[in-house]
C-alpha positions in Angstrom: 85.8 74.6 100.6 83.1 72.0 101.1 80.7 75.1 102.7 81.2 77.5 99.6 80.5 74.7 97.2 77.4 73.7 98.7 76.4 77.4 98.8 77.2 78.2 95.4 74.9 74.7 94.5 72.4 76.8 96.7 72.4 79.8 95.0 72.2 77.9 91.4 69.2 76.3 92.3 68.0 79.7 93.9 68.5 81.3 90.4 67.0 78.8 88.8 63.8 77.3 90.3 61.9 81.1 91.8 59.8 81.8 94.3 57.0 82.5 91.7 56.6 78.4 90.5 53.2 79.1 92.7 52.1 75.4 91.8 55.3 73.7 93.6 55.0 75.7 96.9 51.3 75.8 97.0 51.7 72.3 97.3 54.6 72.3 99.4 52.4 74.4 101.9 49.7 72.0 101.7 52.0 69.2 102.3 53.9 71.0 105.4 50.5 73.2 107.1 48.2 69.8 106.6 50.3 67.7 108.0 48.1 65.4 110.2 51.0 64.1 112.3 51.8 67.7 113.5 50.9 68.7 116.5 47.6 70.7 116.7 47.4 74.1 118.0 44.2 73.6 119.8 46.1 70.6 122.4 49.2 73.3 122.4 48.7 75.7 125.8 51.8 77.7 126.8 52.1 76.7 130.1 51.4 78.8 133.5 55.0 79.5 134.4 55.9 80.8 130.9 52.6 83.6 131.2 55.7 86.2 131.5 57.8 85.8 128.6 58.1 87.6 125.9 57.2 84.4 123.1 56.6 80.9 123.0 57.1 78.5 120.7 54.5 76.0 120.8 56.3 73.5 118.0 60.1 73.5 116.5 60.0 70.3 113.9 63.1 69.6 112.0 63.3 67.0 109.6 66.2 66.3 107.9 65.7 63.6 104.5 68.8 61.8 102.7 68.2 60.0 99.8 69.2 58.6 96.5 66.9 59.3 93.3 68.7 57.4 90.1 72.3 58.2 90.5 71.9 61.9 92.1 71.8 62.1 95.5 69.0 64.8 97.5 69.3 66.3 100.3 65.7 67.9 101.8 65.7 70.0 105.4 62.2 71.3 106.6 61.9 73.5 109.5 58.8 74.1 110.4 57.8 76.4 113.3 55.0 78.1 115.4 55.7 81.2 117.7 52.8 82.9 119.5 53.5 86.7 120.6 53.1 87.1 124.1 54.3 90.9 124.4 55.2 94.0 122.1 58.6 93.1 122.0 57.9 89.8 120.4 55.7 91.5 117.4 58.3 93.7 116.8 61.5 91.1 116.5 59.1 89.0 114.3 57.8 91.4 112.2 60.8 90.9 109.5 62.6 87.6 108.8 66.1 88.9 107.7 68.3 86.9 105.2 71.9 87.8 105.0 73.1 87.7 101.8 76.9 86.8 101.8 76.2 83.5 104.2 72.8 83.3 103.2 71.4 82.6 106.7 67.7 83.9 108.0 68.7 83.9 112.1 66.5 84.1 115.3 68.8 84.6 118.0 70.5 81.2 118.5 68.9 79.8 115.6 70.6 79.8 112.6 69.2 78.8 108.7 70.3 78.1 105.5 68.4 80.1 103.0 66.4 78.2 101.5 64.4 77.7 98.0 60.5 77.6 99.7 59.5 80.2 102.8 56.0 79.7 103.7 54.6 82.0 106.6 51.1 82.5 107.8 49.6 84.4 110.5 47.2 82.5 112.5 44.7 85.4 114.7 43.5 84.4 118.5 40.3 83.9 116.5 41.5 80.9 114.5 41.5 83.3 111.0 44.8 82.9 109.0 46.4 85.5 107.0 49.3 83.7 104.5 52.0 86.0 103.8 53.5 86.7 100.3 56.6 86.0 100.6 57.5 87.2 97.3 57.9 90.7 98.4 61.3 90.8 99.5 63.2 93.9 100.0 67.0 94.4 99.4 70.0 96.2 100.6 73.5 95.6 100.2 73.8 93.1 103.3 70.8 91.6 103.8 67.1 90.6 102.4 64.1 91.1 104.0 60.6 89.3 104.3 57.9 92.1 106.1 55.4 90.4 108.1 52.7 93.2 108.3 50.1 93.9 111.2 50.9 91.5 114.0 49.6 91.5 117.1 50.0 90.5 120.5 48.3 86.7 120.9 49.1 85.9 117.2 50.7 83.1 116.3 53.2 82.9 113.6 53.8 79.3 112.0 56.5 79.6 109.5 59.0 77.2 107.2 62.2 76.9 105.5 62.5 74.5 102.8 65.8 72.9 101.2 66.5 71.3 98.6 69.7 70.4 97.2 70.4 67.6 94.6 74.3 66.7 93.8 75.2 65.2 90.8 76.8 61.6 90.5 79.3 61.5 93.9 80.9 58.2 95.0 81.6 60.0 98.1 80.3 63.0 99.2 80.6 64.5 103.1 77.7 66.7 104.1 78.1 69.6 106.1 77.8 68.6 110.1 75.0 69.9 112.2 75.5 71.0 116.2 72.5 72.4 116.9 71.1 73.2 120.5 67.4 72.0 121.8 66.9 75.3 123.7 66.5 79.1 122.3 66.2 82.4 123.0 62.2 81.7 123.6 61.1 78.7 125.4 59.6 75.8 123.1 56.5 73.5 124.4 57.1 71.0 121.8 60.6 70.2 120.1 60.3 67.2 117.2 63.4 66.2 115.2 63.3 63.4 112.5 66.3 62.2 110.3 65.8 59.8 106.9 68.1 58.0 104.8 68.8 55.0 102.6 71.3 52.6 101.8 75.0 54.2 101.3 74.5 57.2 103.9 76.0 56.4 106.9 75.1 58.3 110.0 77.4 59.8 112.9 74.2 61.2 115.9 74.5 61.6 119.4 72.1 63.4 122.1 74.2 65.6 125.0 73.5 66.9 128.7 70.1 65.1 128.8 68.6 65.6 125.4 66.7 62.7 124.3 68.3 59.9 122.7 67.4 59.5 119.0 65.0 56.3 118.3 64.5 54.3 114.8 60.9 54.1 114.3 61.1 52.8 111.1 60.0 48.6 111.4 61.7 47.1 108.3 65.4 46.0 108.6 66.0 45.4 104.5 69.2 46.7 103.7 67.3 48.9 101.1 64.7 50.3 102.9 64.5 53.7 103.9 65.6 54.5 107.5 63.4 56.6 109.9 64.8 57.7 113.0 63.0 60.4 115.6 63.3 62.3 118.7 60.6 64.6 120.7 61.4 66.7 123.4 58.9 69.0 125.5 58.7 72.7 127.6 62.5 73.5 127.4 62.7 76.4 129.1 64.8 79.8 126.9 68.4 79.7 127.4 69.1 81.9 130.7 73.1 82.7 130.1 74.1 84.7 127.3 77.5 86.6 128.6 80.9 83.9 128.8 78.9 81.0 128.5 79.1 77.5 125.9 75.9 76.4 125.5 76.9 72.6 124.0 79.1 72.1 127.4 75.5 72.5 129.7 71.9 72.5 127.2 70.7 69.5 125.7 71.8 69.3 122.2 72.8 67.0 119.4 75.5 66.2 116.5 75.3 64.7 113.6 76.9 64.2 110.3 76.1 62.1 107.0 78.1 60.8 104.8 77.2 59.4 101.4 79.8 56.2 100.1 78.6 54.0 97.5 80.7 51.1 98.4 83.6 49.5 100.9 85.8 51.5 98.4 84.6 54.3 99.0 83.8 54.1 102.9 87.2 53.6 103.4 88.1 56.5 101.7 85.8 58.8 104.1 87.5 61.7 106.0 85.0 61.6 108.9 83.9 59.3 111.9 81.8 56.5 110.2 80.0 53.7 111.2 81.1 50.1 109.7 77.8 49.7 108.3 75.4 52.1 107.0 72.2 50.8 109.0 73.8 51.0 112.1 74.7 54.8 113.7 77.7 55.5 115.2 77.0 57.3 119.0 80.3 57.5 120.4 84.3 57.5 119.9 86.4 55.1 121.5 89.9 55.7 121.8 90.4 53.0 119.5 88.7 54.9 116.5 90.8 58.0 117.0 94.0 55.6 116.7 92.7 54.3 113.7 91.5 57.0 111.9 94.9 59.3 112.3 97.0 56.1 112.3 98.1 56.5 109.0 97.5 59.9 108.4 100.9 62.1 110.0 103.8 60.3 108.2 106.7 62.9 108.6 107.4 64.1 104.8 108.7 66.7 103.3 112.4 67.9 101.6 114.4 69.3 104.1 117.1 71.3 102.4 116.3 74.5 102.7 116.0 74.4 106.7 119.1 72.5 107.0 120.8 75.1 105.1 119.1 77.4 107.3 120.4 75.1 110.6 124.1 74.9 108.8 126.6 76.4 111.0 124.5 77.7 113.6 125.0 76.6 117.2 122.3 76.3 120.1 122.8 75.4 123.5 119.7 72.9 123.4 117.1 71.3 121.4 114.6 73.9 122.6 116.4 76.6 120.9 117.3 74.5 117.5 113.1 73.6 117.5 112.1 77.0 118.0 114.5 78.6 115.5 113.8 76.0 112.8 110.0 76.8 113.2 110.2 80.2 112.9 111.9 79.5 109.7 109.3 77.4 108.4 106.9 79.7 109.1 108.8 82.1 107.0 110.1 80.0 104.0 106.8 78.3 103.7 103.9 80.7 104.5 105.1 84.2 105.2 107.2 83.9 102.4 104.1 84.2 100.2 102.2 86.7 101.3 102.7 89.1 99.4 102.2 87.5 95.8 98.4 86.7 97.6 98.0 89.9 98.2 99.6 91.2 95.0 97.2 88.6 93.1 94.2 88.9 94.8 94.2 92.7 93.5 94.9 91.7 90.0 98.1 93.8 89.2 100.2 90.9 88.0 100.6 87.1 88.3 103.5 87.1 91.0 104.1 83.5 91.3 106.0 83.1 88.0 108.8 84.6 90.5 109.0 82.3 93.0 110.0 78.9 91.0 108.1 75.4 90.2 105.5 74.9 92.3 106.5 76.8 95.6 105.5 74.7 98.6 102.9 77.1 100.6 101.1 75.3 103.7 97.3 76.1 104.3 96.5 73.6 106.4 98.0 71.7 109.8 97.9 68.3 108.4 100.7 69.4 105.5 102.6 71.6 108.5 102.8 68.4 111.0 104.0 66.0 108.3 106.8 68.2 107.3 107.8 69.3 111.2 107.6 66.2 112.0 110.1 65.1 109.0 112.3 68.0 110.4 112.0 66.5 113.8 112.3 62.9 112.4 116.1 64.1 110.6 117.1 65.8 114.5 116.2 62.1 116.2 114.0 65.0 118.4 111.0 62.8 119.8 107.4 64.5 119.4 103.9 63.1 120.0 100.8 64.4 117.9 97.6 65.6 120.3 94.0 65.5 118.7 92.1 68.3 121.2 88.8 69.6 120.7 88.0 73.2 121.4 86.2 73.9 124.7 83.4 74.9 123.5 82.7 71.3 122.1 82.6 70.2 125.0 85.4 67.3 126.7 87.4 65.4 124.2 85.1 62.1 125.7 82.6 63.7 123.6 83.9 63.9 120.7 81.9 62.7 117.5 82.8 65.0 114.4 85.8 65.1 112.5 85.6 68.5 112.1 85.8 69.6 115.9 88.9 68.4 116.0 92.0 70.3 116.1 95.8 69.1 115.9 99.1 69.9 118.0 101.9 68.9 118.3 104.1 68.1 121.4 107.6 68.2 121.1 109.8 66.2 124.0 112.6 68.2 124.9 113.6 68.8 128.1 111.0 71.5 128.6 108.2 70.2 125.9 107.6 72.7 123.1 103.6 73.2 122.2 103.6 74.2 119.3 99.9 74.5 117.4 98.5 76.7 114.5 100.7 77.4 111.7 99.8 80.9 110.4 102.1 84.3 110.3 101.7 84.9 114.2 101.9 81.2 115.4 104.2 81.3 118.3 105.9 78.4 120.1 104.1 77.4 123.5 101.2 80.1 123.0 98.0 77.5 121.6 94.5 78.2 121.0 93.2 79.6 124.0 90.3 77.3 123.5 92.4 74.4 123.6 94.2 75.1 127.1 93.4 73.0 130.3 91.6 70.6 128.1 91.2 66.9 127.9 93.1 65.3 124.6 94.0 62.2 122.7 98.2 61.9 122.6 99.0 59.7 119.7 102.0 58.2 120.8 104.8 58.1 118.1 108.0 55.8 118.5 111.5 56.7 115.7 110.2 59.3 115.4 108.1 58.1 112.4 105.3 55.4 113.6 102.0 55.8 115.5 101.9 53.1 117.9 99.9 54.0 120.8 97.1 56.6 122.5 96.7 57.8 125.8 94.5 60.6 127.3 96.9 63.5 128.1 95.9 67.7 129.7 96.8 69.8 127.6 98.7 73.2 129.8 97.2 76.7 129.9 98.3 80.1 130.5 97.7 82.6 134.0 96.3 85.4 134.1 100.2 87.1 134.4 100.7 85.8 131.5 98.0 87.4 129.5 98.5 90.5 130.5 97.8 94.0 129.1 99.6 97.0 130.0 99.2 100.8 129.1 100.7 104.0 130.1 98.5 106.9 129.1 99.8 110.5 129.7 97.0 113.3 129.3 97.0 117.0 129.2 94.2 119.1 129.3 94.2 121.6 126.6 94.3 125.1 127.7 91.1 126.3 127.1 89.4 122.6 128.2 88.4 122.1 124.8 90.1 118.6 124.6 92.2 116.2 126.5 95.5 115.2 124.3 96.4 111.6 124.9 99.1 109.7 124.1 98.8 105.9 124.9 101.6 103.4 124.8 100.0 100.1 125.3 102.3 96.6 125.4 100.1 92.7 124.6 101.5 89.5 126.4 100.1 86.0 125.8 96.8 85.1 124.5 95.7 89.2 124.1 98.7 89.1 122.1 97.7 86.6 119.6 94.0 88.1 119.2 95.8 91.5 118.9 98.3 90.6 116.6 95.3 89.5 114.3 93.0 92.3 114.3 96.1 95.0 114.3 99.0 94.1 111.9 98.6 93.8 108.5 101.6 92.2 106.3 104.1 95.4 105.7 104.0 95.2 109.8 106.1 92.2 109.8 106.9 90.7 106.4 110.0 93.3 105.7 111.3 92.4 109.2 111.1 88.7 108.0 112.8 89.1 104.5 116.0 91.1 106.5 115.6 88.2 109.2 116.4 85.8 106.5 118.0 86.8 104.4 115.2 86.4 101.7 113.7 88.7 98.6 110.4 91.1 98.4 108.6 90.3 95.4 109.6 94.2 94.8 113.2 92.4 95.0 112.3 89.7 92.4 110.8 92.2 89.8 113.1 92.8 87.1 110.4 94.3 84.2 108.1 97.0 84.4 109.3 97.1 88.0 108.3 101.0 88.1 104.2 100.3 87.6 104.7 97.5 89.8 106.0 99.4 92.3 103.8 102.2 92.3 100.8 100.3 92.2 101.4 98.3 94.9 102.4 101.2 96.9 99.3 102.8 96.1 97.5 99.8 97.4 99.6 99.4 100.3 98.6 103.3 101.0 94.5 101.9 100.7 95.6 99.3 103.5 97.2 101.9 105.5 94.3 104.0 105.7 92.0 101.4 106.1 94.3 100.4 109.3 94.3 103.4 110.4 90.4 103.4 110.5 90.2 100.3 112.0 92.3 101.4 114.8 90.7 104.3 115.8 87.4 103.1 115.8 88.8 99.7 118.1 90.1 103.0 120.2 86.4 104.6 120.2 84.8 101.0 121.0 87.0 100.4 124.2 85.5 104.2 125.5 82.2 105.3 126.3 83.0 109.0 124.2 84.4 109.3 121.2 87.8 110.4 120.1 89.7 111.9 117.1 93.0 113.1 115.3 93.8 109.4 115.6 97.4 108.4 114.6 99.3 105.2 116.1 103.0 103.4 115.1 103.8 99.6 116.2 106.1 100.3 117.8 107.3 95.9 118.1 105.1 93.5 116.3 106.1 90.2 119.2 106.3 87.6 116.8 109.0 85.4 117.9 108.4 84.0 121.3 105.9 84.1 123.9 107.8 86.5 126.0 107.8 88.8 123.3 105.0 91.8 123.3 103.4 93.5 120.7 103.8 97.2 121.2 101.6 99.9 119.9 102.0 103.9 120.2 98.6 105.7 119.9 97.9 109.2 119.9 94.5 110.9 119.2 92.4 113.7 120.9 89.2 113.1 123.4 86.7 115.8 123.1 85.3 118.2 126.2 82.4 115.4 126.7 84.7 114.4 129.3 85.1 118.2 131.1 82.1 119.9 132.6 82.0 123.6 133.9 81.3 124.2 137.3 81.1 127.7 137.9 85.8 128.2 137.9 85.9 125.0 138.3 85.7 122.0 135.9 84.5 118.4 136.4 86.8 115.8 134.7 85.1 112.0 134.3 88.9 110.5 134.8 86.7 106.9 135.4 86.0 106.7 131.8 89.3 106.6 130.6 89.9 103.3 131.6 87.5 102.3 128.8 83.8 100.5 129.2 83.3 97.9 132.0 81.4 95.1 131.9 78.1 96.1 133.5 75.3 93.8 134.7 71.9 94.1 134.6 69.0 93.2 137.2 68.7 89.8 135.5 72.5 89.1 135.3 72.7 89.2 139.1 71.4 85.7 139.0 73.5 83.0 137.0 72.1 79.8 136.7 74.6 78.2 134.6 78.2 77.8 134.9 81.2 80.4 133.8 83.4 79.6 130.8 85.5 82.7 129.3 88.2 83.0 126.9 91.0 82.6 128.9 92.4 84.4 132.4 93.3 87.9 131.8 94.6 90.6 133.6 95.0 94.4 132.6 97.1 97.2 134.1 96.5 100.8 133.2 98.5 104.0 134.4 96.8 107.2 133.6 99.1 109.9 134.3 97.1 113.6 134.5 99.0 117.0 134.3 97.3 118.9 136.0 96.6 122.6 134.8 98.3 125.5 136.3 96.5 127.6 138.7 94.1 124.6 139.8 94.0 122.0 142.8 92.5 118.4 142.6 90.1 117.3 144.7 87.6 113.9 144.6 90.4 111.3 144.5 89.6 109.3 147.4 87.3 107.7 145.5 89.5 106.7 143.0 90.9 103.9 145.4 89.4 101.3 145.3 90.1 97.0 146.2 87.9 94.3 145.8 89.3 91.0 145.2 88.7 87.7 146.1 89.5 84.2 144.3 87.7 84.8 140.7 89.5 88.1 140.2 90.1 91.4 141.5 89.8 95.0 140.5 92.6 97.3 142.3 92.7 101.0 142.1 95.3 104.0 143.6 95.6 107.7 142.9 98.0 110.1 143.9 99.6 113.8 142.7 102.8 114.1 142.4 104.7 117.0 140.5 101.8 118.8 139.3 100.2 114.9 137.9 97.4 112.9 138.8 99.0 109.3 138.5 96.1 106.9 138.4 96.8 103.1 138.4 94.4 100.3 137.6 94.8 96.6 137.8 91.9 94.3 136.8 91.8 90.4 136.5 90.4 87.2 135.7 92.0 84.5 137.7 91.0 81.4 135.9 88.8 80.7 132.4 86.1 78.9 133.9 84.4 79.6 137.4 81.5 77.8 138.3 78.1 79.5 138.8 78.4 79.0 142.6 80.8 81.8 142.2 79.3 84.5 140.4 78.7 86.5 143.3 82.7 86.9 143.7 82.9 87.9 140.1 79.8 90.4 140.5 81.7 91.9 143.4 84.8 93.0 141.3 82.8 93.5 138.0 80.5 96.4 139.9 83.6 98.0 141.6 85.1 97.8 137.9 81.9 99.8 136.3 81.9 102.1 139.4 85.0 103.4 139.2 84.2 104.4 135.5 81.4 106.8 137.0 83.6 108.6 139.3 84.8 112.0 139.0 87.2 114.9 140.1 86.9 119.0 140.5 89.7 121.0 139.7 89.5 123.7 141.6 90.6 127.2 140.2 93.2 128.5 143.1 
């Protein structure tokens, strides 16, 4: 909520204060291009072992001002940049700066930022001659806006900035947005300056990572008043190397930082974010301590429990495991799923559905609300629990942690086989987390009667194998009679954590919700409806058909993205949606048609790619063969395929010794056997990931199965005309 509003007091201050006010940016350029403590060009020399690349950016200054004019309070960013074009490659990816305009964003690779009221951009020629671009002519399409920069060459230099400015009302207490940002980019930058201001009442969470230079006050006075200057410089940061499975925050230097605005101990108190005690003083690092503090107070089980003890009445279960699972499952229904459909029947305008579902329905959004009421529930069972504050791996480990808003919540309940139990949505599952969370360091907040936080200790959270997240799919093919097409029809079955992601690209609401309202024993709005229940219905049918066909798309064209050929007359069914338990699999049914780019005529015989239809493989180029930072994927994987062939009267099969195929060692493996049997060509694949992080010392093990993977997906076989 906090990111829309400060983006719709963007775009009111972008509507209201244009490009065209040329006095205010003239001056602005004057004040950001004439700045005598910038670096000059003239002492900035790309260095010799950067003569190869593509660009360089000689200078990347960020300063960042907070500050308090009357009783408003400003907030100013400047970026100010200069690239010099080393190759055609570079004039041509900086020949348009490109603003997207839902997230309102211009982005350069890694670099991301917000669009802002001022863009200045000049051209500076290798004979010192400028050229300052109007950056009033801005195309337009539907997704994006465009500034042209016109005529560059190789050995200019672009020098370029973004200018925000944002003023907010009267705020007691006002959280701005955090920053993360890494030193390193897709280029390599000579000279790297960052400088952050602020005044009395803005309180300042910073810290410097994996070498980055630590952030210095430069400003003299110590009056509490007095504006606060702090600065740090960094130089020849070589481009980021690793762009496939890697986190650049866990290994590049980088910083974090957040301000908050509080204009007294009222207030300060009141903050929902890591803050220092006193405003000139910045807060570098969490201690255990602080996390205890700050969520001391903030899980108190709550919530009226009637409706899952009615659901609990009269049911037996041979353990606590079983009670905790079934009651959250139930939850998940009565207080979320429940719902969906008067969102989705509101959100489309074709009436105001809540008036159905009684005084102020309790519907929760957020984890905090879940925990406090599951923990009431567990509170009422005498069920001990403990609460776990993780951060996701890409933040690095939990020892790091320094915003707020990298944290994410579990909870951990004590049974004889501990429940996991983590993001409340409509395909939360007990024991199956975040994938980002698992194997990671976290803060276990320690509660005793169920009721009072009383101590923290550093816990692991568990992961899940590669068995465990596990994809498997039969596909049966026959080959039409004239080779025009190959009919397939694919039955494919999600365990785990390619469950979860499947589950939320694949099922839309009318997969599961109808299951849920027999489950229970609950009403469809359609159930609910007493008037004009006829133009209800139809409409909502009718937009229930738009969803349907809009599935339908989606699905084939996540079908045509796993292959390298495209496919048609695309149909599918779900066959079971997997939504309560972790053993449980979501099951899909595909059928759809692959064209002849598959067969190829060889005099009476025919050439069948059978490689490709175990989908695209990763495939590495010549500078991929070296890795010089560490591995860190989504989680450890493994996929089993079984392509079953029948093979055309009249012909033979030849080729399929090199369809077997075994490379494995400790990263992973990729496994291949064919045989005929019966007239079919049974081809079975089994590819895995053993673990979700493998250091860079063994990316030659992963190259070795990762290469057999994309060879196989060249081979072929002849059918051979008897």
């Amino acid at each position: 909520m906090k990111q829309k509003y400060l983006l719709a007091i963007l775009a009111l201050f972008i509507s209201s204060i244009s490009f065209s006010q040329k006095n205010d940016i003239d001056q602005l350029k004057k004040q950001i291009w004439n700045n005598r403590d910038a670096n000059k060009l003239e002492e900035l020399k790309v260095p010799e072992k950067w003569n190869n690349e593509s660009a360089v950016y000689l200078s990347k200054s960020l300063h960042y001002t907070y500050n308090r004019p009357h009783n408003s309070i400003e907030f100013t960013k400047i970026i100010h940049n200069r690239v010099i074009l080393m190759d055609q490659a570079s004039v041509s990816e900086f020949s348009e700066f490109k603003y997207s305009k839902d997230e309102e964003y211009v982005s350069y690779g890694l670099s991301k930022v917000t669009n802002t009221i001022n863009l200045g951009v000049k051209v500076i020629k290798p004979d010192g001659s400028e050229i300052i671009i109007d950056t009033d002519d801005i195309l337009e399409d539907e997704t994006e806006k465009k500034v042209a920069i016109p005529n560059l060459e190789k050995g200019d230099i672009i020098d370029y900035f973004f200018h925000t400015n944002i003023i907010l009302g009267e705020n007691d207490l006002y959280h701005y947005q955090p920053v993360e940002l890494i030193i390193a980019d897709n280029y390599s930058i000579l000279n790297y300056d960052f400088t952050l201001e602020t005044e009395k009442d803005f309180f300042i969470t910073f810290n410097t990572y994996n070498g980055a230079p630590k952030l210095i006050k430069t400003s003299k006075s110590e009056k509490k008043n007095d504006i606060r200057k702090y600065n740090f410089n960094s130089s020849e940061i070589d481009k980021i190397d690793s762009r496939r499975w890697f986190y650049p925050y866990v290994e590049l230097p980088s910083y974090k930082f957040q301000v908050n605005f509080a204009r007294t101990g009222k207030y300060e108190k009141q903050a929902y974010a890591f803050i220092p005690n006193e405003s000139n003083i910045i807060k570098s690092k969490l201690e255990k301590e602080d996390i205890f503090n700050f969520y001391e107070d903030k899980f108190k089980p709550y919530g009226k429990l009637s409706e899952v003890n009615r659901f609990l009445k009269d049911k037996t279960f041979t353990n606590n495991e079983e009670k905790v699972e079934a009651a959250f499952y139930y939850i998940r229904h009565a207080y979320f799923t429940n719902y969906i459909e008067a969102f989705i029947v509101s959100d489309a305008e074709i009436i105001n559905p809540f008036e159905y579902y009684g005084n102020k329905p309790i519907v929760f959004n957020n984890d905090i609300d879940f925990i406090k009421f599951f923990a009431a529930f567990l509170k009422d069972q005498k069920i001990d629990y403990e609460i776990l504050i993780g951060t996701k791996r890409y933040n690095g480990d939990i020892n790091n942690l320094l915003l707020e808003s990298n944290v994410s919540f579990l909870m951990k309940v004590i049974t004889d086989t501990p429940l996991y139990i983590e993001s409340f949505n409509q395909f939360a599952t007990v024991n199956l987390i975040d994938h980002l969370l698992e194997n990671t360091n976290a803060y276990s907040l320690k509660v005793s009667n169920q009721k009072n936080i009383e101590d923290i200790q550093t816990i692991k959270i568990p992961g899940t194998t590669y068995k465990e997240n596990n994809v498997s799919k039969e596909i049966d093919i026959t080959i039409a009679e004239d080779f025009s097409n190959l009919k397939v029809t694919r039955n494919s079955s999600f365990l785990g954590q390619n469950k979860v992601l499947e589950q939320k690209d694949r099922l839309y609401f009318y997969d599961y919700i109808y299951e849920d309202y027999t489950k229970y024993g609950t009403k469809s709005l359609s159930d609910k409806i007493k008037r004009k229940k006829e133009k209800f219905t139809n409409e909502f049918d009718a937009l229930i058909s738009k969803y349907k066909e809009k599935q339908n798309k989606d699905f084939q064209e996540q079908t045509n993205n796993e292959y390298d050929f495209e496919i048609d007359e695309y149909s599918y069914e779900i066959i079971e949606n997997g939504r309560f338990g972790k053993s449980e699999s979501l099951k899909i049914k595909e059928n759809f048609n692959i064209s002849d780019d598959l067969i190829k005529k060889a005099g009476n015989n025919k050439i069948i790619e059978v490689g490709k239809l175990i989908g695209q493989q990763v495939e590495l180029d010549e500078e991929e063969e070296i890795r010089l930072n560490n591995i860190y994927m989504s989680f450890p994987r493994s996929l089993n395929e079984t392509i079953n062939i029948s093979i055309p009267e009249g012909y033979t099969v030849s080729g399929i010794d090199k369809l077997n195929v075994n490379v494995t060692n400790e990263t992973g493996g990729f496994i291949s056997e064919a045989s005929i049997n019966d007239s079919v060509l049974k081809i079975s694949t089994y590819k895995y990931y053993s673990n979700n992080f493998e250091p860079k010392e063994n990316w030659p093990l992963m190259v070795s199965f990762l290469d057999a993977a994309y060879q196989f997906t060249q081979e072929k076989i002849l059918l051979k005309k008897a």
